[in-house]
C-alpha positions in Angstrom: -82.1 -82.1 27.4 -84.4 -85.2 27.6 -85.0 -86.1 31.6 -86.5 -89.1 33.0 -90.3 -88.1 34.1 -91.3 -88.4 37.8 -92.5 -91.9 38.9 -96.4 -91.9 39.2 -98.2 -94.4 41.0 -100.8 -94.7 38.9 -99.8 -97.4 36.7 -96.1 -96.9 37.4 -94.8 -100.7 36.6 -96.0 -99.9 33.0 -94.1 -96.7 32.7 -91.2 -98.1 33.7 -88.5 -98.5 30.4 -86.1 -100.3 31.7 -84.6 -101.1 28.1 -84.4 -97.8 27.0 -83.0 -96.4 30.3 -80.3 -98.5 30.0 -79.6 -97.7 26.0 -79.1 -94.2 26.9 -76.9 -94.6 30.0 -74.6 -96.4 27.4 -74.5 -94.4 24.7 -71.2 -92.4 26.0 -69.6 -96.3 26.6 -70.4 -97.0 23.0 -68.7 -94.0 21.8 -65.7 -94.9 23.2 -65.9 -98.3 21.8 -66.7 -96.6 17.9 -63.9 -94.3 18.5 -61.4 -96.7 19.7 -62.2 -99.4 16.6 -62.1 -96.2 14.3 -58.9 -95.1 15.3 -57.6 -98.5 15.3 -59.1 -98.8 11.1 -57.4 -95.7 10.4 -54.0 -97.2 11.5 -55.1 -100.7 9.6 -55.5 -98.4 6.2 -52.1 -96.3 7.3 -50.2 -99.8 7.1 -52.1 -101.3 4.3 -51.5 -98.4 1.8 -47.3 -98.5 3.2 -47.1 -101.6 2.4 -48.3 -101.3 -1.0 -45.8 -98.4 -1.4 -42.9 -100.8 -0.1 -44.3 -103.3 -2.3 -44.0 -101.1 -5.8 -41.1 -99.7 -4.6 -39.6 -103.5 -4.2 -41.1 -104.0 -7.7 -39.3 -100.8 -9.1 -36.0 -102.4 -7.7 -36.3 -105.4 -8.7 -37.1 -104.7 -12.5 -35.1 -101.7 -12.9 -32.2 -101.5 -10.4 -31.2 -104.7 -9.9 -28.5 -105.5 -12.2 -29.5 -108.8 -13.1 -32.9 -108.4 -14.6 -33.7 -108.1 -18.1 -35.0 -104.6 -17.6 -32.0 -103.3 -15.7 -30.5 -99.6 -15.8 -27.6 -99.9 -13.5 -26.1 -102.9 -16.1 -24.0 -101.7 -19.1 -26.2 -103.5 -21.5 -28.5 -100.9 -20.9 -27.1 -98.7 -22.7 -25.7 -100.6 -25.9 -26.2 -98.5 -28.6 -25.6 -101.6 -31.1 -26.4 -104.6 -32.3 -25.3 -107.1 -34.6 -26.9 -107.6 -38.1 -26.5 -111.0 -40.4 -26.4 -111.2 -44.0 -27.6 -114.6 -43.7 -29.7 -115.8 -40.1 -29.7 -118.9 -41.6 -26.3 -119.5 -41.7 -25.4 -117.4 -38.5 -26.6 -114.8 -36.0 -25.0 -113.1 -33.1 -25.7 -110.9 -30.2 -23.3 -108.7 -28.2 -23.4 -108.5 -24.3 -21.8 -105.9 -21.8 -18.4 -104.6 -22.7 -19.2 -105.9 -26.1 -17.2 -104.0 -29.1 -18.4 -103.4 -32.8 -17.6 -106.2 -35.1 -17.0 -106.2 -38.7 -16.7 -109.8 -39.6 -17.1 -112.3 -42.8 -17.6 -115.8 -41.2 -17.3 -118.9 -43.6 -18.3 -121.9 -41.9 -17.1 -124.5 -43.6 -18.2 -127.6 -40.5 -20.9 -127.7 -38.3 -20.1 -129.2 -35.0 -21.4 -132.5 -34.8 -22.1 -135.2 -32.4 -20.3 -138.8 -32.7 -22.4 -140.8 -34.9 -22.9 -144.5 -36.4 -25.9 -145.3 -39.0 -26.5 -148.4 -40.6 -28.8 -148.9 -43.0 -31.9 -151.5 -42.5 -35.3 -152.8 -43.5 -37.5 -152.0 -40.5 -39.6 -154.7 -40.2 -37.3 -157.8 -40.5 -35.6 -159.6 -38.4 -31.9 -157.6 -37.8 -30.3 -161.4 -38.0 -32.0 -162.0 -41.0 -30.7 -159.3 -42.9 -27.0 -159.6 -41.7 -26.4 -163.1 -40.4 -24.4 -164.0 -37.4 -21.4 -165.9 -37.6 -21.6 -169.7 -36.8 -21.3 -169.2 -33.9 -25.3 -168.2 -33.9 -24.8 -165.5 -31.3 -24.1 -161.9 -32.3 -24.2 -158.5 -30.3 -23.2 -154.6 -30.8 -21.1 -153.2 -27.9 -21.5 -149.5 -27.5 -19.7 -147.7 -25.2 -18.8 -150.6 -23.0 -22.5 -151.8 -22.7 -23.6 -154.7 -24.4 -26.8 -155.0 -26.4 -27.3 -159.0 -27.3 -29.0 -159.3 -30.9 -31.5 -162.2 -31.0 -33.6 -163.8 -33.8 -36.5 -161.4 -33.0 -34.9 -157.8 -32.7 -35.8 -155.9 -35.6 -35.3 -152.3 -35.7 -37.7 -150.9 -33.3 -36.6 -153.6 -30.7 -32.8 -152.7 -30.9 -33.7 -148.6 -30.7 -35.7 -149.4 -27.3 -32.7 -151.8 -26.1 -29.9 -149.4 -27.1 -31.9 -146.2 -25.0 -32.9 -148.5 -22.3 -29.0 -149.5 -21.8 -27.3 -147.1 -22.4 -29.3 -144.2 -21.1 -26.5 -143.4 -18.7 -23.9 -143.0 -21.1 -25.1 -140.2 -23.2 -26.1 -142.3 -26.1 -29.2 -142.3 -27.6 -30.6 -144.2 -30.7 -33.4 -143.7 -33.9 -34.6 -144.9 -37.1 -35.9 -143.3 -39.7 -38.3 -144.3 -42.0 -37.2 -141.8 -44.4 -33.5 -142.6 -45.1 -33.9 -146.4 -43.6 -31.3 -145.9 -41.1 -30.5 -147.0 -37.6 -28.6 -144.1 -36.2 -26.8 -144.4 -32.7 -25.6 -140.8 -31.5 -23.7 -138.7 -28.6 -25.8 -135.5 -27.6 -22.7 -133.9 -27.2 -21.1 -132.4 -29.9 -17.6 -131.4 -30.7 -14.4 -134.2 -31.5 -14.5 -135.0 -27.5 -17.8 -136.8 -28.1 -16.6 -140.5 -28.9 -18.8 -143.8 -29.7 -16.8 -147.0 -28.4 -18.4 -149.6 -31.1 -17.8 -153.5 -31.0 -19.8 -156.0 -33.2 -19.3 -159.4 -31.7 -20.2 -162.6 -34.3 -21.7 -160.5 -37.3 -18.9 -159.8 -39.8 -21.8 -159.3 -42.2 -23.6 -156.2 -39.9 -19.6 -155.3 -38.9 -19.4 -155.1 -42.7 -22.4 -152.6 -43.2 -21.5 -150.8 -40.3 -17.9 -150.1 -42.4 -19.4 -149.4 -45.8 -22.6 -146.9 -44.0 -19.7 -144.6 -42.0 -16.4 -144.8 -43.8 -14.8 -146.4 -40.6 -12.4 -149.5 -40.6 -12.7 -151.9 -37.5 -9.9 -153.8 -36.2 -10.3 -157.7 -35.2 -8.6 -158.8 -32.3 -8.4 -162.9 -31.5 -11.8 -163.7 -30.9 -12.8 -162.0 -34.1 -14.4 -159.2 -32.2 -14.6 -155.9 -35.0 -13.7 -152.7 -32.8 -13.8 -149.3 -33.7 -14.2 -145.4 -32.7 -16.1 -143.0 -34.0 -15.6 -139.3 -33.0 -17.8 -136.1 -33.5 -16.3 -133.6 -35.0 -15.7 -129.5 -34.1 -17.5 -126.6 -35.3 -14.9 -125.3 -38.1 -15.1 -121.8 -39.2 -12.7 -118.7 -40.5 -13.2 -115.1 -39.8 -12.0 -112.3 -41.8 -12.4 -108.9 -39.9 -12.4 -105.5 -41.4 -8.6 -105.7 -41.9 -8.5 -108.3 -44.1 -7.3 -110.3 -41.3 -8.2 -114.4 -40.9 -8.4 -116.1 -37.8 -9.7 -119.7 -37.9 -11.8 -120.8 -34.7 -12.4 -124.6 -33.7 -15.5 -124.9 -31.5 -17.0 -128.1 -29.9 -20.6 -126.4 -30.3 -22.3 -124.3 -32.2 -23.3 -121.6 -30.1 -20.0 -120.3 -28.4 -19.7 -116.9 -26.5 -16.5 -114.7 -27.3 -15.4 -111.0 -26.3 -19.2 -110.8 -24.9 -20.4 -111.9 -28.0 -22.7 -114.7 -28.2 -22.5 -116.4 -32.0 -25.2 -119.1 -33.0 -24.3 -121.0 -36.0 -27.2 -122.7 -37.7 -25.8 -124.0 -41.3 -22.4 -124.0 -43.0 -21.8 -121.3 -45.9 -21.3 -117.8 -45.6 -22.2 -114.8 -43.7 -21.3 -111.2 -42.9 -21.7 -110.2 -39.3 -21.8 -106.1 -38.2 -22.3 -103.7 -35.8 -24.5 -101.1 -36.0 -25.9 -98.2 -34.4 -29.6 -98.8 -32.6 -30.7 -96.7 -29.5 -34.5 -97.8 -29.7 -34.1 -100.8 -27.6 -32.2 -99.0 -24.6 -34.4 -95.7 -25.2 -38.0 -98.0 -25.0 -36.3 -99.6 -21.9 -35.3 -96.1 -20.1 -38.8 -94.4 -20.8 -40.5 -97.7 -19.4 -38.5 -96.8 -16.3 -39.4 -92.9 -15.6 -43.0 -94.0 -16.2 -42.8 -96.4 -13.8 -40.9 -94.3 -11.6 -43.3 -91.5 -11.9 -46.2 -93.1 -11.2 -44.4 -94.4 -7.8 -43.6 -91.0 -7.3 -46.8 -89.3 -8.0 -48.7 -92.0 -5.6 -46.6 -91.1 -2.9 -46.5 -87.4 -2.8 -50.4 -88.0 -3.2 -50.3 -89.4 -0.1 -48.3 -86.2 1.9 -50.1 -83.9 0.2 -54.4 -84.7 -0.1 -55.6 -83.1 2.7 -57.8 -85.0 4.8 -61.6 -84.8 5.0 -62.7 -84.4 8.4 -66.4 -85.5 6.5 -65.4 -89.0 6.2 -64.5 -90.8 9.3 -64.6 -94.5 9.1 -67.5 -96.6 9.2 -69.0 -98.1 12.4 -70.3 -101.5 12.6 -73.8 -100.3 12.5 -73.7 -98.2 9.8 -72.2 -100.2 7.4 -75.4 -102.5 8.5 -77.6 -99.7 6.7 -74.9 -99.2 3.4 -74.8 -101.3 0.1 -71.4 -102.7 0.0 -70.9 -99.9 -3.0 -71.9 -97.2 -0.7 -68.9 -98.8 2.1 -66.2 -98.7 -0.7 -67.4 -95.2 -1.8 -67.1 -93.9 1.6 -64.2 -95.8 2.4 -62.2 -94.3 -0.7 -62.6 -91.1 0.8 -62.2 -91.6 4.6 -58.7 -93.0 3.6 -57.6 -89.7 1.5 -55.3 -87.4 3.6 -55.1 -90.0 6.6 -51.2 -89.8 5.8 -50.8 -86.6 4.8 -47.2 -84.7 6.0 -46.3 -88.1 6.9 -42.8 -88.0 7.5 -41.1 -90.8 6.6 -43.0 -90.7 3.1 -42.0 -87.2 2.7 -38.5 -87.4 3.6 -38.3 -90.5 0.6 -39.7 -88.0 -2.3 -37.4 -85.4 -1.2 -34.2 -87.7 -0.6 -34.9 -88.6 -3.8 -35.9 -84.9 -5.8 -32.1 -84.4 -3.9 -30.3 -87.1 -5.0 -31.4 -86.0 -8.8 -31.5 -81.8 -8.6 -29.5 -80.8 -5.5 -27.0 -79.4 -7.3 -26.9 -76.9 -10.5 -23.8 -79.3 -11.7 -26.3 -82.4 -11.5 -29.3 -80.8 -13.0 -27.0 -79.8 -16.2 -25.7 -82.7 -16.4 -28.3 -85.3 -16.1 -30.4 -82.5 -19.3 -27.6 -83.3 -21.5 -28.9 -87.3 -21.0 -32.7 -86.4 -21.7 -33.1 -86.0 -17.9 -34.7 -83.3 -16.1 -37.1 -82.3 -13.4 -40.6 -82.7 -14.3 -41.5 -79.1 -15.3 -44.9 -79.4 -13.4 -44.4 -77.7 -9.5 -47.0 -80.5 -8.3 -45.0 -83.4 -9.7 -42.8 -83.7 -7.3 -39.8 -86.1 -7.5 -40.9 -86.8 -10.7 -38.5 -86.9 -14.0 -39.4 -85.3 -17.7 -37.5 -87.8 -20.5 -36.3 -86.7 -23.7 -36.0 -89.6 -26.1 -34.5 -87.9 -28.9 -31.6 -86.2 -26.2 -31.3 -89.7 -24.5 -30.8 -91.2 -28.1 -28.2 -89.0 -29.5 -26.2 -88.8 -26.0 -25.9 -92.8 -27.0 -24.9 -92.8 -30.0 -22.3 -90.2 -29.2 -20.6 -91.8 -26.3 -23.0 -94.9 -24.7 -20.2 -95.6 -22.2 -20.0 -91.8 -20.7 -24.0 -92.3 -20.3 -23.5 -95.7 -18.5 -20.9 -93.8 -16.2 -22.7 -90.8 -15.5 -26.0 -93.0 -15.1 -25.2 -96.3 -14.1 -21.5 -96.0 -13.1 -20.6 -97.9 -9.7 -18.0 -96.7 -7.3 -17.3 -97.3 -3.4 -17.5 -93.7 -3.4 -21.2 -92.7 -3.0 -20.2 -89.1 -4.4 -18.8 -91.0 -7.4 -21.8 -93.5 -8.2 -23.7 -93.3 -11.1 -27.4 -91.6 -10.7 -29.2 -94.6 -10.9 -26.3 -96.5 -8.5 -27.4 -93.6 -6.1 -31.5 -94.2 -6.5 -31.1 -97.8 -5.6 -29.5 -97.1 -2.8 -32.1 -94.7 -1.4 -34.8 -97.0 -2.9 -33.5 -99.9 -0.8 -32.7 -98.1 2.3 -36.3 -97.2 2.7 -37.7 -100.4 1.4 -35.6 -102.8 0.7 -35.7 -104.9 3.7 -36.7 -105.7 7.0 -34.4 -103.1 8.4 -35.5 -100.3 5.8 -37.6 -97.5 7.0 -40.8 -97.8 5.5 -40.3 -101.6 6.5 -39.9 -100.7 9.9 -43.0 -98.8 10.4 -45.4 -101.1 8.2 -43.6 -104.3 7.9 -43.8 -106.6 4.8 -46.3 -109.2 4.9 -44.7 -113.1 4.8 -41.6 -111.4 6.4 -40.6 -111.0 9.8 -41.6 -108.0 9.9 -44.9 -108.7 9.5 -45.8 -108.3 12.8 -42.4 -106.7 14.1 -43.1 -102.9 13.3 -44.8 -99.4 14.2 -48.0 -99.7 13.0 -48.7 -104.1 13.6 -47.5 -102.9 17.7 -49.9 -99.8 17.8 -52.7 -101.9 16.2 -51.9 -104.6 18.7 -52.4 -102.0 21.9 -55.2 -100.7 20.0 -56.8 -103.9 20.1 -56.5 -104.6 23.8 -57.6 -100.9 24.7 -60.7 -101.7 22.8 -61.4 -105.5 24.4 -60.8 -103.2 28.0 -63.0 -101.1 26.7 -65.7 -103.2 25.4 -65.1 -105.1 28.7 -66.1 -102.4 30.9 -69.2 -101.6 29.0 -70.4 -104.7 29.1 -69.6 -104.9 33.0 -71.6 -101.7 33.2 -74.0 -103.1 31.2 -75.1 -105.4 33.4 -74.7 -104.1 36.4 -77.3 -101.6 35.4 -79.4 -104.9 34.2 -79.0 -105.8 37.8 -79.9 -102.2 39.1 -83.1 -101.5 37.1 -84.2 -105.4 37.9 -84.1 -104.8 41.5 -85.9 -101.6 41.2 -88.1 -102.7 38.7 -89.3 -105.5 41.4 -89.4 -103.0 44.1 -91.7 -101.0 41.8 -94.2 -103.7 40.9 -94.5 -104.4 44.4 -95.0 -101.0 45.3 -97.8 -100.9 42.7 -99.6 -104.0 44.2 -99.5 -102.2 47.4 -101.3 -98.8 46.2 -103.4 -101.0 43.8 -104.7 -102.8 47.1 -104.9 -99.6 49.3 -107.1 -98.3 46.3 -109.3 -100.9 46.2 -109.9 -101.0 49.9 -110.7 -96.8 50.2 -113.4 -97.6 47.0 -115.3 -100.0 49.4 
């Protein structure tokens, strides 16, 4: 044990360390400080690798659980074991929903649904009133829809398409040419025989004329000589023979209509045959995308309970991550956080609520095998699910909506719910919101719970115990400054005085 040497009085001012005295007094302070900011990290890292849990466990829910995401297993779609072929996709194609039954159906469409519709053929670069005069009276017009669109001597085709989708914007109309077929056409977007055009040509019998002759339409005149008339779109017109050799003739105002959670899109007239058939490999990708998913979440977190901890590893200190590459920190800081949450027990408790849930019971396990669904045959991969395709495949094909029940299946009844019903229940109990009990202990950042949990509170009183701390050493600090000053002083004074007495004996 090192000791501070007796004071000399030969040159004892210059023996004097006062700096080095005072290092060494602290050193015990500035473990405490180390020890209370290491502490403190290892909670930061405890929280930080929670909330990534919570975070993929949220993710997990979200794509997988919830019912209305694409990638859903508690929705019936999931486990459609159909899907609906076309002879002809150009003419029609269709697409079954949940709850959706095999079709067998010869569709011959025979009308599109169309929007209501007025073209009149013109020369693009004259003068409108050139090619159709007005009346004598010199002033003509086209009233669509109640709106009125004045034709003067310099409209030509281009100036009436602006006019008429400047006007009549709000009314659902809209209006082209095209170069190809030299036509003017004014149009409804919506389709169907509820779509109407309200069409008045005011002083241009010649234009009213063309108007006729270009749509197969006959105006009436009323007094002033005003030529009124309506157009209407017209429905989507179509007859369906199923299996039976029985017709049924549908009217639809568009051409993509949904019916018995079927969605039909009809994209020419003619012919086509529409049937169900058997398909697993959509529903079979979509389940193994889930256990992999699920077993990675489930392998990371009984990672975590299980790595024992190296006592080797403590975290860094401000002053030796001074001396480290910033490699050699994240290195070190890998392993420093392995173990720190092993038996942890609310981590624990969600791998084994879960490995319950699945294999509690012998009735369970035997059941969920004849699905493709057992427990992962490795003792270490705890929680974890094996998937059999081919079992999961077949077990659709024979009966998709017993799979959807014994998987999927809700009920009030929590006995009665469906596996997966049952998983995201546990799933958001523990992390599912502010309330749930990883949440609690960690929090979710952007959440209020962010600051409003276990760890964010301990990390808090961590953080004032260490600026107590650091207070009190720096107190002590320099009231040893002040200490060794004074007697530093006293010393060098002392010394003068033995110098002098010296000095004085030598004469």
């Amino acid at each position: 044990m090192s000791s501070i040497s007796p004071v000399r009085v030969t040159g004892l001012s210059g023996n004097f360390d006062m700096e080095g005295i005072i290092e060494a007094s602290m050193i015990r302070d500035k473990e405490k400080v180390n020890k209370a900011k290491q502490d403190q990290q290892i909670v930061k890292w405890k929280q930080e690798i929670y909330r990534d849990i919570i975070k993929e466990s949220k993710n997990l829910y979200d794509k997988y659980l919830n019912g209305d995401s694409p990638n859903s297993i508690t929705n019936k779609k999931a486990y459609s074991a159909t899907r609906i072929t076309s002879s002809d996709e150009s003419i029609i194609v269709a697409k079954g929903s949940a709850g959706a039954e095999k079709i067998n159906y010869q569709f011959a469409v025979s009308q599109m649904a169309e929007p209501a519709k007025v073209t009149i053929k013109l020369n693009s670069s004259d003068p409108i009133v050139q090619q159709f005069p007005p009346n004598a009276s010199g002033a003509s017009s086209l009233n669509i829809g109640g709106v009125n669109i004045p034709i003067s001597e310099q409209d030509t085709t281009s100036t009436i398409v602006s006019k008429i989708n400047s006007l009549c914007a709000d009314n659902d109309i809209r209006a082209s040419y095209s170069e190809m077929t030299g036509e003017l056409i004014i149009s409804r977007k919506q389709t169907g025989s509820s779509s109407d055009i309200d069409l008045k040509v005011i002083g241009n019998d010649s234009l009213a004329g063309q108007i006729a002759s270009d749509n197969g339409i006959t105006f009436t005149t009323d007094a002033s000589g005003t030529k009124s008339a309506v157009v209407y779109g017209k429905n989507l017109e179509a007859d369906v023979t199923d299996d039976q050799g029985r017709v049924t003739h549908i009217s639809k105002e568009q051409n993509s209509f949904k019916i018995d959670n079927i969605d039909y899109n009809v994209n020419s007239k003619g012919s086509a045959k529409l049937v169900s058939v058997t398909d697993t490999e959509e529903a079979t990708k979509n389940m193994k995308a889930f256990v992999d998913d699920y077993n990675a979440l489930m392998d990371k977190v009984y990672g975590l309970v299980t790595t024992k901890k190296s006592k080797d590893y403590p975290p860094l200190t401000d002053e030796q991550k001074d001396d480290m590459t910033t490699e050699e920190i994240e290195k070190w800081e890998k392993k420093a956080k392995e173990g720190i949450l092993r038996n942890d027990d609310e981590l624990r408790a969600f791998v084994e609520d879960i490995q319950s849930m699945f294999f509690g019971d012998a009735d369970t396990i035997i059941a969920l095998r004849k699905l493709g669904i057992s427990e992962h045959e490795n003792y270490n991969k705890k929680g974890q699910i094996s998937f059999n395709a081919d079992t999961f495949s077949k077990a659709l094909i024979d009966d998709s909506d017993k799979v959807y029940k014994a998987l999927a299946g809700y009920s009030s009844n929590y006995d009665d719910k469906g596996m997966f019903e049952k998983l995201k229940k546990i799933v958001f109990e523990y992390s599912g919101s502010s309330a749930s009990k990883l949440t609690k202990k960690a929090g979710m950042e952007n959440s209020s719970s962010a600051s409003q949990n276990v760890y964010s509170k301990q990390i808090a009183e961590q953080e004032r115990n260490i600026s107590r701390l650091v207070e009190k050493m720096n107190d002590k600090e320099k009231r040893l400054y002040a200490k060794y000053s004074a007697l530093e002083s006293l010393l060098n004074k002392y010394s003068s005085q033995m110098n002098y007495f010296s000095q004085a004996q030598g004469n």
